[in-house]
N, CA and C atoms as a LAMMPS dump frame, in Angstrom:
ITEM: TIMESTEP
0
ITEM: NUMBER OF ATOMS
213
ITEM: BOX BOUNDS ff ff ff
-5.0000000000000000e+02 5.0000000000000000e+02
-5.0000000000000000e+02 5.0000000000000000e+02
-5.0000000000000000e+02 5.0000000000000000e+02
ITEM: ATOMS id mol type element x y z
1 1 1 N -218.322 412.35 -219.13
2 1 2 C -219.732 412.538 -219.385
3 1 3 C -220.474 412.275 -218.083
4 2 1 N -220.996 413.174 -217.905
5 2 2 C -221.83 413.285 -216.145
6 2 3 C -223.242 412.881 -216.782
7 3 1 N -224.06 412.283 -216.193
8 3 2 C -225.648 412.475 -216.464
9 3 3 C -226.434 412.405 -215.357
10 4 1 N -226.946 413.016 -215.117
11 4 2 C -227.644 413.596 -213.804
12 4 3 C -229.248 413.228 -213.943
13 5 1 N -229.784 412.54 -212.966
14 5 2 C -231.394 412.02 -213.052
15 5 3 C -232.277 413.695 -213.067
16 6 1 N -233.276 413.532 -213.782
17 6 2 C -234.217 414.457 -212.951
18 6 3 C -234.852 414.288 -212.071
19 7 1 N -235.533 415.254 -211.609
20 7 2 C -236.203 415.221 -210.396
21 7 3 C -237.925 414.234 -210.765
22 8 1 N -238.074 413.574 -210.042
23 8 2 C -239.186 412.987 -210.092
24 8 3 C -239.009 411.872 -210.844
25 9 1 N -240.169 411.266 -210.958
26 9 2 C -240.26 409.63 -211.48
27 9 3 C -241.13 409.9 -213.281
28 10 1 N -241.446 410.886 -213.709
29 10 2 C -241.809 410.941 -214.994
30 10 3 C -241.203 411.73 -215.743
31 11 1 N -240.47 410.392 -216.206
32 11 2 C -239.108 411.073 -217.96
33 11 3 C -239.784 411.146 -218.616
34 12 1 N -239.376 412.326 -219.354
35 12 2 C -239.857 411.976 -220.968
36 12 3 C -239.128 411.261 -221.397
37 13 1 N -240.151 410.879 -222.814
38 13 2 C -239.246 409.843 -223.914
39 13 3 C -238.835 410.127 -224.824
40 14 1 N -237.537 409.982 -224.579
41 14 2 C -236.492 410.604 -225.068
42 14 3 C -235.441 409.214 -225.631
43 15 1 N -235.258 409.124 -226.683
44 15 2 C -234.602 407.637 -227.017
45 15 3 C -233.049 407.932 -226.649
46 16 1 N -232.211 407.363 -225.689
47 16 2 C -230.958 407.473 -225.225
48 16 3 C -230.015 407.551 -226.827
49 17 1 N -228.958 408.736 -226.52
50 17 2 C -228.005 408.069 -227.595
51 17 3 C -227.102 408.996 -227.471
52 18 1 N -225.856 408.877 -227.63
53 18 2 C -224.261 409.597 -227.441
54 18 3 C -224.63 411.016 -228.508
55 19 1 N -224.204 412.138 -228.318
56 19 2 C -224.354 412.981 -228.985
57 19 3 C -223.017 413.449 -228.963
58 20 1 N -222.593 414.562 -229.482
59 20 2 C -221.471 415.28 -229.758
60 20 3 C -221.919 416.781 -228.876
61 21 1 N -221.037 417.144 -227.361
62 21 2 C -221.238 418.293 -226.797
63 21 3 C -221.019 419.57 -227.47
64 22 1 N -222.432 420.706 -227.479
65 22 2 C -221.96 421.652 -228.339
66 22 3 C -220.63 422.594 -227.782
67 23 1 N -220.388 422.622 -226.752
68 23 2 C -219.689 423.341 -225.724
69 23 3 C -217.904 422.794 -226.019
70 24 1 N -217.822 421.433 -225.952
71 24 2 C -216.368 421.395 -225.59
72 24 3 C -216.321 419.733 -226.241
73 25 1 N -217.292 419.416 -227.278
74 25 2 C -217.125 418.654 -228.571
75 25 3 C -216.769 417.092 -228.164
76 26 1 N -216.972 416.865 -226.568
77 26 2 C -217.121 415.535 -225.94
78 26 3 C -218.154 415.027 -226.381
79 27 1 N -218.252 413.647 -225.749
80 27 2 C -219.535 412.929 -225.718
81 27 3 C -220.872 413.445 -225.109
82 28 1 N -221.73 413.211 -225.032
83 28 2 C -223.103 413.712 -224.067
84 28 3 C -224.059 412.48 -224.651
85 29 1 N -224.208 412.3 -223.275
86 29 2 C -225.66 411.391 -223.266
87 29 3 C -227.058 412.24 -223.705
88 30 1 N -227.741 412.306 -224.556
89 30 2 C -229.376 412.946 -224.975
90 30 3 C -229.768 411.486 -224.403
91 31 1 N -230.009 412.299 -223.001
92 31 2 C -231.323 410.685 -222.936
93 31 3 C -232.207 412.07 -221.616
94 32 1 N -233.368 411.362 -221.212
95 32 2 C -234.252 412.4 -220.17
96 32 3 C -233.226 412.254 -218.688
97 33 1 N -232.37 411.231 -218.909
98 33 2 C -231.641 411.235 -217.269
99 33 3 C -230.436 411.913 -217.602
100 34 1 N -230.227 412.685 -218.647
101 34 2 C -229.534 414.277 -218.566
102 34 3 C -229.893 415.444 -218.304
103 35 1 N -229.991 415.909 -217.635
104 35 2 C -230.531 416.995 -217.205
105 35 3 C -230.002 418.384 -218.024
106 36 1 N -229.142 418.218 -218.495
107 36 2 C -227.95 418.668 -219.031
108 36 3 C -228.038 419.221 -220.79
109 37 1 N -228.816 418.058 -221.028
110 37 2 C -228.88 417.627 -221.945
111 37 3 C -229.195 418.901 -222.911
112 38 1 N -228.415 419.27 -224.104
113 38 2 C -227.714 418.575 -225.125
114 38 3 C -226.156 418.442 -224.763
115 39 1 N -226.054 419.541 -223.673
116 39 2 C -224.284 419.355 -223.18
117 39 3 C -224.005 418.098 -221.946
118 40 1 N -222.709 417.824 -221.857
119 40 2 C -222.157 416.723 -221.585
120 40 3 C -221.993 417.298 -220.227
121 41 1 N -222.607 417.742 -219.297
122 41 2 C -222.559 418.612 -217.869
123 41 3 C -222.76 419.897 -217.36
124 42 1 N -222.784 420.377 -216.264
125 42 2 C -223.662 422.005 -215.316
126 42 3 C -222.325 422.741 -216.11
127 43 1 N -221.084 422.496 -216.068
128 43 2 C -220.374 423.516 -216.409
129 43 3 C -219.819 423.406 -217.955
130 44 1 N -220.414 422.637 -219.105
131 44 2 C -220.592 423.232 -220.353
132 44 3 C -221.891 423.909 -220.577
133 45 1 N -222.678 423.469 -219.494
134 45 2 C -224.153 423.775 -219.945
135 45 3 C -223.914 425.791 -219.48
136 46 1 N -223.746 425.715 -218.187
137 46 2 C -223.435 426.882 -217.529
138 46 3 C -222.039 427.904 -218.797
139 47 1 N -221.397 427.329 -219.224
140 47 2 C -219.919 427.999 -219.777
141 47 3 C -220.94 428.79 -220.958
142 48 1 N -221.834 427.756 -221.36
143 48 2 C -222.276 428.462 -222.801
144 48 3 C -223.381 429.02 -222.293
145 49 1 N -224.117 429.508 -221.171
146 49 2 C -225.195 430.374 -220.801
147 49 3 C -224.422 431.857 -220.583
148 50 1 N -222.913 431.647 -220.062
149 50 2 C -222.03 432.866 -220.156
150 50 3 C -221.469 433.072 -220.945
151 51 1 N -221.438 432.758 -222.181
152 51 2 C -221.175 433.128 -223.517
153 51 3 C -222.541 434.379 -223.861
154 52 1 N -223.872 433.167 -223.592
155 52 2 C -225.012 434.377 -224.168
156 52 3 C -225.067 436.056 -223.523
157 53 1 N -224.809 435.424 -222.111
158 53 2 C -224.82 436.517 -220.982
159 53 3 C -223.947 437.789 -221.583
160 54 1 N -222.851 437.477 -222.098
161 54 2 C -222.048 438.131 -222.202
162 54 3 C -221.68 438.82 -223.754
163 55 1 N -222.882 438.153 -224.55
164 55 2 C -223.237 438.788 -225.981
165 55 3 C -221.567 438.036 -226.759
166 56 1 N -221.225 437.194 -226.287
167 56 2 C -220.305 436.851 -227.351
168 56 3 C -221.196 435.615 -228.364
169 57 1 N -222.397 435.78 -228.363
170 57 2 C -223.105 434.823 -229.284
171 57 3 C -223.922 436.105 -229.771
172 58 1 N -224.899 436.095 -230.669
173 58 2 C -225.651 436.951 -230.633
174 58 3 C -226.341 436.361 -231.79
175 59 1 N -227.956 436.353 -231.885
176 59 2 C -228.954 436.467 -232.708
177 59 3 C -228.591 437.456 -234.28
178 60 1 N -228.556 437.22 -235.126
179 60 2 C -228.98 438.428 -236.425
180 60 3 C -229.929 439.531 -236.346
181 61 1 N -229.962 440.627 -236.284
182 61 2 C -231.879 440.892 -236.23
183 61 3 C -232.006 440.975 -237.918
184 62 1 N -232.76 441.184 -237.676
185 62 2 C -233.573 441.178 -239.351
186 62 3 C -233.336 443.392 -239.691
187 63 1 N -233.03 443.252 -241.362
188 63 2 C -232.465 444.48 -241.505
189 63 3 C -233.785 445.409 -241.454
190 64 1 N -233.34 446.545 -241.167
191 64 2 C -234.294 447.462 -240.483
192 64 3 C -235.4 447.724 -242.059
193 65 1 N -236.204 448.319 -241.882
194 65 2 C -236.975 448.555 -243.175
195 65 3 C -237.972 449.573 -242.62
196 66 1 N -238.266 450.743 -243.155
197 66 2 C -238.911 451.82 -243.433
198 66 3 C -240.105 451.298 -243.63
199 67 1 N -241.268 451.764 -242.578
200 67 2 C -242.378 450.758 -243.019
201 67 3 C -243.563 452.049 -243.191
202 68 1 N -242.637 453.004 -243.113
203 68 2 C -243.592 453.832 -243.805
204 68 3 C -243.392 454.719 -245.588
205 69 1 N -242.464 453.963 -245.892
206 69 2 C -242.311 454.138 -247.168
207 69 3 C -243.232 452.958 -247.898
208 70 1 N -243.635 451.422 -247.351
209 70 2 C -244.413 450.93 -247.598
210 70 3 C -245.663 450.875 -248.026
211 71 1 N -246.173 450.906 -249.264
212 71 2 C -247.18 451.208 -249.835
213 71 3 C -248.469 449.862 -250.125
């Protein structure tokens, strides 16, 4: 578990506490001196931005509807 400060001297408040990484199901610090934060580091945080990148996640859309049959 890496936790990395942010930049500057005003954290938010954020109450510290061990979380479960969505990425690779380690620990992760949720506190504001994760930068990271909800993942447990740059390369779960980064692994699952190339998941989106790469459409192996994807949103639902909502089913199409004829909105001119709408009365």
């Amino acid at each position: 578990m890496t936790a990395m400060p942010t930049a500057g001297t005003d954290l938010p408040d954020i109450p510290e506490k061990t979380v479960t990484c969505p990425r690779c199901q380690g620990p992760s610090l949720y506190a504001a001196r994760n930068r990271f934060r909800p993942f447990c580091g740059e390369r779960c945080k980064l692994g699952d931005l190339g998941q989106w990148a790469s459409e192996a996640f994807r949103v639902a859309a909502p089913a199409d509807t004829d909105s001119e049959n709408i009365q």
